[in-house]
C-alpha positions as CSV (number, residue, x, y, z in Angstrom):
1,X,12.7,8.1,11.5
2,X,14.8,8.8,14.6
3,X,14.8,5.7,15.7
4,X,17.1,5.1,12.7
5,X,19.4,7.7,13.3
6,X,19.7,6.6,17.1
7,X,20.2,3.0,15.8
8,X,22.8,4.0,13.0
9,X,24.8,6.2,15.2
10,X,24.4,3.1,17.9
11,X,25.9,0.8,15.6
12,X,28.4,3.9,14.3
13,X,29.8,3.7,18.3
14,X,29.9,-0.1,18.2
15,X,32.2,-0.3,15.0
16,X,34.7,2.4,16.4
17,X,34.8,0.7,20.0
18,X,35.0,-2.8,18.2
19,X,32.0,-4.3,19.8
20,X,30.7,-5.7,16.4
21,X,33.1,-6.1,13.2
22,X,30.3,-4.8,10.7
23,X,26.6,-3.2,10.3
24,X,24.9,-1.7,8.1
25,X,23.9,2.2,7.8
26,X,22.3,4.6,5.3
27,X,25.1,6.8,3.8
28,X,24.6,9.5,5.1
29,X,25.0,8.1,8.2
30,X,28.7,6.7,7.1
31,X,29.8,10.1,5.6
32,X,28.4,12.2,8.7
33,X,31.0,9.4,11.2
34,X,33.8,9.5,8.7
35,X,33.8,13.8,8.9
36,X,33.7,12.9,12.7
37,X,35.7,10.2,13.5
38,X,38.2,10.2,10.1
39,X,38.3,7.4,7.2
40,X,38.1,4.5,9.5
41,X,35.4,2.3,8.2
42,X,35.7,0.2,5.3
43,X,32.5,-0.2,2.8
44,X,32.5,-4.5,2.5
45,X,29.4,-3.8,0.4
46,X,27.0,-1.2,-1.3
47,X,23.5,-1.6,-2.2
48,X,21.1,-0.2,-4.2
49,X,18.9,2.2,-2.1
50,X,16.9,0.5,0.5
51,X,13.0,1.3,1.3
52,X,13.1,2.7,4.9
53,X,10.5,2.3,7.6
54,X,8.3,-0.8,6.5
55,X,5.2,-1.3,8.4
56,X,3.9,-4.9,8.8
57,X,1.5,-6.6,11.6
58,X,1.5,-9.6,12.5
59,X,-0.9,-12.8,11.0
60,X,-3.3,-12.2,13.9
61,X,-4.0,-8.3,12.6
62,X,-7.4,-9.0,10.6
63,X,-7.0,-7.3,7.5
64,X,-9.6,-4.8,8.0
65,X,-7.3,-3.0,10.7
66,X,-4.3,-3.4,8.9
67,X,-6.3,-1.3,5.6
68,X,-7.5,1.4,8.9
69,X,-3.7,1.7,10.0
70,X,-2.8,1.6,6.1
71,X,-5.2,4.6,5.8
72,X,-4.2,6.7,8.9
73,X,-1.0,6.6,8.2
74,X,-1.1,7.7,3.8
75,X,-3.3,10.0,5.4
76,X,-1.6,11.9,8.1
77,X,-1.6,16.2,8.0
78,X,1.5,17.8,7.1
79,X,0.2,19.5,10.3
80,X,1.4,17.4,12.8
81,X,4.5,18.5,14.5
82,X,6.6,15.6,13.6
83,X,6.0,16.2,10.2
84,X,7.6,19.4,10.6
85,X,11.3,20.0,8.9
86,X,13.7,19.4,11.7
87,X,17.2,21.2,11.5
88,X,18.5,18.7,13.7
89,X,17.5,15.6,11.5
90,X,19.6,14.1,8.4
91,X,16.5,13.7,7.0
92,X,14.0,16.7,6.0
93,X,10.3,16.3,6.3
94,X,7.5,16.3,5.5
95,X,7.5,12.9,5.7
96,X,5.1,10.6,3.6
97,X,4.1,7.1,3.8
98,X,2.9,5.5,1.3
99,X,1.8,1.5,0.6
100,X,3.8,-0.3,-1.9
101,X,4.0,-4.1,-3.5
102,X,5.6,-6.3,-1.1
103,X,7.9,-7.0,-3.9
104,X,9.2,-3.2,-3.2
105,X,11.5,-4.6,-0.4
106,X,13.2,-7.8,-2.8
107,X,16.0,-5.4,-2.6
108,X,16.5,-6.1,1.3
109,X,16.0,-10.0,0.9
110,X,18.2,-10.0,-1.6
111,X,21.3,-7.7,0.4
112,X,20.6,-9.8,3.2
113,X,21.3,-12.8,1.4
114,X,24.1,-11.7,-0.1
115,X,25.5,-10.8,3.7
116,X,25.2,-14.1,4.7
């Protein structure tokens, strides 16, 4: 989950130095830069809410280790520190992962294709 937020507020300081002309961020990444930085972004397009943090292995993962990582990962202890609520996060844990229909993420095909 951090490595979102260091990637959106990456891209955030590439837009506002003109590095890149657009990206895409979650919104709450956009409103937190606009109270910073002032109303200098413009939205080119909204989407419906996208899944975060998709997991997938590679074609020469059997399938019996990708059901083990599958398992470890629905199954993790609220516990574990980085499960813990951080102040300093957007984002408020616990945190839960969960397996869904690869169809879940059409949304994303479908955004990117419509970025093209």
């Amino acid at each position: 989950m951090y490595r979102r937020i260091i990637l959106s507020i990456l891209l955030i300081c590439a837009l506002l130095k003109g590095s890149i002309d657009a990206g895409a961020t979650a919104e709450d990444i956009l409103l937190e830069a606009i109270q910073e930085h002032g109303n200098l972004f413009h939205v080119i397009l909204e989407t419906p809410e996208i899944p975060y943090d998709a997991y997938a292995a590679g074609e020469h993962v059997s399938d019996q280790l990708c059901r083990q990582i599958q398992e470890a990962l629905v199954n993790l202890s609220d516990e574990l520190p980085a499960l813990a609520t951080s102040e300093q996060s957007a984002v408020r844990f616990p945190y839960r992962y969960v397996i869904r229909d690869d169809s879940f993420y059409d949304v994303v095909r479908e955004t990117y294709k419509q970025s093209e």
